[in-house]
Backbone as JSON, one array per atom type, in Angstrom:
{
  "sequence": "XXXXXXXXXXXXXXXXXXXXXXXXXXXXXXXXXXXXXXXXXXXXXXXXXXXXXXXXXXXXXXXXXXXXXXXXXXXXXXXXXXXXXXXXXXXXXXXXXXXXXXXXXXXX",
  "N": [[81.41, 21.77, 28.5], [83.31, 20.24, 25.65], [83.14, 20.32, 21.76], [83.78, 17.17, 20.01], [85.61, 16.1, 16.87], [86.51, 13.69, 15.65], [88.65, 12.39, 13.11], [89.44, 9.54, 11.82], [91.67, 7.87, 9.47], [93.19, 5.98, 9.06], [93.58, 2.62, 8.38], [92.94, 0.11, 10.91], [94.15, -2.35, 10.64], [96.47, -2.38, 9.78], [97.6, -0.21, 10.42], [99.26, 0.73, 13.52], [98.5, 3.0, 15.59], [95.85, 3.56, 15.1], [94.28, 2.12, 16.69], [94.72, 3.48, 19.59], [93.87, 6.05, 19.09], [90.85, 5.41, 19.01], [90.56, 4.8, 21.49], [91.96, 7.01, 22.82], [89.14, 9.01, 21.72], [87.53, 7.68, 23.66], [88.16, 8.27, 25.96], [88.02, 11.1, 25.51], [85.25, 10.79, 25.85], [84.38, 9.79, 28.46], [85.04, 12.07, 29.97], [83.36, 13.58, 29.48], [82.84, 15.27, 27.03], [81.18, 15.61, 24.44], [81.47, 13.79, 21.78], [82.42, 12.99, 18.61], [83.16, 10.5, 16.2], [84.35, 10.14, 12.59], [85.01, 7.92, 10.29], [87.14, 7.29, 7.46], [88.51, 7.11, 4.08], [90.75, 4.64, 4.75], [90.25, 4.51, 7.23], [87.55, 3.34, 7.35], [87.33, 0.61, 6.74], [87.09, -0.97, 9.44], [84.69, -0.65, 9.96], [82.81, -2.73, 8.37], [80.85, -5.34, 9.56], [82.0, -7.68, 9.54], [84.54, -7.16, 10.21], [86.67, -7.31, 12.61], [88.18, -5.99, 15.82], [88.77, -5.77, 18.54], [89.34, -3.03, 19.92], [87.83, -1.36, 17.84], [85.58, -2.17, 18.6], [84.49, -1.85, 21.08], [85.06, 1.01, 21.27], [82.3, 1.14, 19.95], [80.53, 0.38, 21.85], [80.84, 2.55, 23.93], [79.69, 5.98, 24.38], [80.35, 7.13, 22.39], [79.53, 8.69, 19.23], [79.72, 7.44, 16.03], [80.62, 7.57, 12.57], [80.93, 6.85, 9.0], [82.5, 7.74, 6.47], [80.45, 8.48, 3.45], [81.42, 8.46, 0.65], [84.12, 7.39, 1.05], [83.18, 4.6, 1.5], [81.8, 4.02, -0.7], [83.45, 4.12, -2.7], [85.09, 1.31, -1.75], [83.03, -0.13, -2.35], [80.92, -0.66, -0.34], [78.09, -1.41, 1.33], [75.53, 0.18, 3.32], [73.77, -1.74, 5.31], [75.85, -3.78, 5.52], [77.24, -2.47, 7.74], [78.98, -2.22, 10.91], [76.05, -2.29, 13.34], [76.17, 0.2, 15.14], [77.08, 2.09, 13.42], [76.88, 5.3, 11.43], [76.16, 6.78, 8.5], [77.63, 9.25, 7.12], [78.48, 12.72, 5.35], [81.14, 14.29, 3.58], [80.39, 17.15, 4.64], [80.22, 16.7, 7.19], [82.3, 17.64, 8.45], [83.27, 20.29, 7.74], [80.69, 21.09, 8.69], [81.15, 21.08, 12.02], [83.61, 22.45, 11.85], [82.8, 25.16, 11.44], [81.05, 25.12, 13.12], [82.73, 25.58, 15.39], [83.46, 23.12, 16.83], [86.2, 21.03, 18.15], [88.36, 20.06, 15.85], [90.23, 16.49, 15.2], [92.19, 15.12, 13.0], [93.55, 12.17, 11.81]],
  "CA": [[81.58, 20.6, 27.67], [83.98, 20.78, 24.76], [82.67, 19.3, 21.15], [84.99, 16.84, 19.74], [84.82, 15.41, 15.55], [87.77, 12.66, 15.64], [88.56, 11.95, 11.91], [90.16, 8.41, 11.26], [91.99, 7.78, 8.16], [94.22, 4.74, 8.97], [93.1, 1.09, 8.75], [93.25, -0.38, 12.42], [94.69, -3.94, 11.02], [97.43, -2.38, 9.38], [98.36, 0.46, 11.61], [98.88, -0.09, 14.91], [97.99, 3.87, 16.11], [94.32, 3.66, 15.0], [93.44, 1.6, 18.0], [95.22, 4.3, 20.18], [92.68, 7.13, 18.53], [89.79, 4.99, 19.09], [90.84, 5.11, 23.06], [91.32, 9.16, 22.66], [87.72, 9.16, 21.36], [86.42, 6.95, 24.71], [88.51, 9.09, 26.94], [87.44, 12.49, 25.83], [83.8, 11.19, 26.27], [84.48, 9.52, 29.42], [85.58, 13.28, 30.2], [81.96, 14.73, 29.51], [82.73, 15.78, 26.47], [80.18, 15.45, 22.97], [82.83, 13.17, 20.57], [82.05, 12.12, 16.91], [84.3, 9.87, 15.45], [84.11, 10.21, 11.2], [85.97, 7.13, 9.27], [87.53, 8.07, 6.16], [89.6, 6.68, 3.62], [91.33, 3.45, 4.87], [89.52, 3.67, 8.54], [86.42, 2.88, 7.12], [87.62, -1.06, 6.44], [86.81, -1.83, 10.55], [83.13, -0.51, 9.79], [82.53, -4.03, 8.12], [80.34, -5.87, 10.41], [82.89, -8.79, 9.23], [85.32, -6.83, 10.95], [87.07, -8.0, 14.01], [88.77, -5.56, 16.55], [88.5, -5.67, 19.96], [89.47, -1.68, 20.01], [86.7, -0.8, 17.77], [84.2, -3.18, 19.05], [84.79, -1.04, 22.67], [84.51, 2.33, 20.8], [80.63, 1.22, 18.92], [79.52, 0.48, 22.8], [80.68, 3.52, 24.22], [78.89, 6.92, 23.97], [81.11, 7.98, 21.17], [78.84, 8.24, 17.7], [80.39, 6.6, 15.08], [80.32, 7.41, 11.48], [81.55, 6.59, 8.12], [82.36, 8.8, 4.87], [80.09, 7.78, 2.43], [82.71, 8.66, -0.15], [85.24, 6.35, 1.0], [82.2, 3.56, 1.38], [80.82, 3.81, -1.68], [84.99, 3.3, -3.14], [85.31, 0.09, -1.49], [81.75, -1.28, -2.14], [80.55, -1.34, 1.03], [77.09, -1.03, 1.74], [74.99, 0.51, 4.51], [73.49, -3.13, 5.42], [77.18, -4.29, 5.58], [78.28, -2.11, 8.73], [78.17, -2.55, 12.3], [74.98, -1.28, 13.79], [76.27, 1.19, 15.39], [77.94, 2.94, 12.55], [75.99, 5.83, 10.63], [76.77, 6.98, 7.09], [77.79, 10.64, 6.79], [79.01, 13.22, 4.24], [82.06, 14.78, 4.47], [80.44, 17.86, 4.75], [80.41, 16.59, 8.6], [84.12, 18.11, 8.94], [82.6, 21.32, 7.52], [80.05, 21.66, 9.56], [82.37, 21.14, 12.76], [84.52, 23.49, 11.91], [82.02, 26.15, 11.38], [80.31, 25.64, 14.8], [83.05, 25.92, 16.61], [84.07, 22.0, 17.01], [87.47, 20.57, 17.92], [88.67, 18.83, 15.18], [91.16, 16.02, 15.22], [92.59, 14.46, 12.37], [94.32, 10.94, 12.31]],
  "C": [[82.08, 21.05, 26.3], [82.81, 19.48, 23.53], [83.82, 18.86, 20.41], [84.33, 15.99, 18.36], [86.44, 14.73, 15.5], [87.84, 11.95, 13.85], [89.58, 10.94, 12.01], [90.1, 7.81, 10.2], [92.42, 6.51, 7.93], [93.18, 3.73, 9.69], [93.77, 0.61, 10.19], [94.2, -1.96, 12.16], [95.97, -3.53, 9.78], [98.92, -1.31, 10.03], [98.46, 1.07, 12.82], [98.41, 1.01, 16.26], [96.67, 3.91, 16.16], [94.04, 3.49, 16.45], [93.77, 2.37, 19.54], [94.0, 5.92, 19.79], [91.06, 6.75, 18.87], [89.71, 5.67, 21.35], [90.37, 6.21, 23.28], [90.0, 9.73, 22.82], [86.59, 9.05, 22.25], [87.12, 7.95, 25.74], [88.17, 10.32, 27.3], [85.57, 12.54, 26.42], [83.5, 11.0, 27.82], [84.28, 11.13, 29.97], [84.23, 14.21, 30.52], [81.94, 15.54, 28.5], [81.43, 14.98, 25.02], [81.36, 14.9, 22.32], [82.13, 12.34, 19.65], [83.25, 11.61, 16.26], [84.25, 9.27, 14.2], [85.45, 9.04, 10.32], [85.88, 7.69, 7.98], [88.77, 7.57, 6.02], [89.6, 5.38, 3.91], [90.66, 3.54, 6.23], [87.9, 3.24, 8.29], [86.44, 1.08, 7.01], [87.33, -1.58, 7.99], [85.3, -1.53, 10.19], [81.77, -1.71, 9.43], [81.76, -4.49, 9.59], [80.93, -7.35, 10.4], [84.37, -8.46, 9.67], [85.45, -7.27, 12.33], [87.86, -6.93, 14.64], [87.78, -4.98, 17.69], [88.05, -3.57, 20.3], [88.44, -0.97, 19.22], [85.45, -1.18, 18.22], [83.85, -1.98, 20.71], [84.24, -0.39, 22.48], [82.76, 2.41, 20.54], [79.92, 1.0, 20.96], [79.83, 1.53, 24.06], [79.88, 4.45, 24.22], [79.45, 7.89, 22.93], [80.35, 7.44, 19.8], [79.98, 8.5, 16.81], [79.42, 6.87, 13.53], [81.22, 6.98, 10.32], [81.06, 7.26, 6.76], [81.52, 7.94, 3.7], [80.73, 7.13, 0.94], [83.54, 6.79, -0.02], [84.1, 4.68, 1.28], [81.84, 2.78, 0.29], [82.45, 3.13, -2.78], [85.21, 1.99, -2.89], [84.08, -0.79, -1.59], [80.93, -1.82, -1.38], [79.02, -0.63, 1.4], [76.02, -0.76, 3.07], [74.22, -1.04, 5.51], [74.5, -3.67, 5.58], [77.6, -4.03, 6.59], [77.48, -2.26, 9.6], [76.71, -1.6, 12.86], [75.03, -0.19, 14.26], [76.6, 2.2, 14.16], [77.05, 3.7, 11.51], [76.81, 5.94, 9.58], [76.49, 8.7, 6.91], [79.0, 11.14, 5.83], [80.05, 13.51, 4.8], [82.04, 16.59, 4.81], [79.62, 18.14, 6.82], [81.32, 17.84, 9.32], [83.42, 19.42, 8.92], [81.66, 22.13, 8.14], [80.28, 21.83, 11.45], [83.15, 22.23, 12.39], [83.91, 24.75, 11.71], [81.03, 26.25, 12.21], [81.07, 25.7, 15.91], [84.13, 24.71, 17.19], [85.67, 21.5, 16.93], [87.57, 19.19, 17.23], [89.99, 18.46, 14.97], [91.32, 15.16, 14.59], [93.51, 13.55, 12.54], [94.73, 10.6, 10.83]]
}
């Protein structure tokens, strides 16, 4: 079993790959692999629990954990009480620690 840290940067309701990465994310777990998928930046805006997409709605009831950069959270005002249930709140010294155990990481 491979481990997989899926970083998404790009807003899903503006560009139209996100929801193509989200897939990636359900496929590798489908697969049997461990997959973390870290919003950041502009993919943090589906995290909203006032958010609407089908393609992330899929991803949160998968077995792919779901987080969001605090960083880019705390920029747009968005508070932990604000996002979907599924969605934790991690540093970005996530990436960091991924890449120093070993983890395939894939930036978006």
């Amino acid at each position: 079993m491979n481990h997989y840290l899926i970083i998404q940067s790009q807003d899903p309701f503006t560009q139209a790959r996100a929801p193509h990465h989200y897939a990636l994310a359900q496929s590798l777990d489908r697969a049997g692999n461990s997959v973390r998928l870290l919003l950041v930046q502009h993919g943090v805006s589906v995290a909203h629990r006032a958010a609407s997409s089908p393609a992330f709605d899929e991803l949160l009831n998968s077995g792919v954990h779901v987080f969001a950069d605090e960083h880019a959270l705390a920029e747009r005002n968005l508070r932990a009480q604000e996002l979907h249930a599924n969605v934790n709140i991690a540093g970005i010294e996530m990436v960091i620690q991924a890449l120093l155990s070993g983890d395939r990481v894939i930036w978006h």
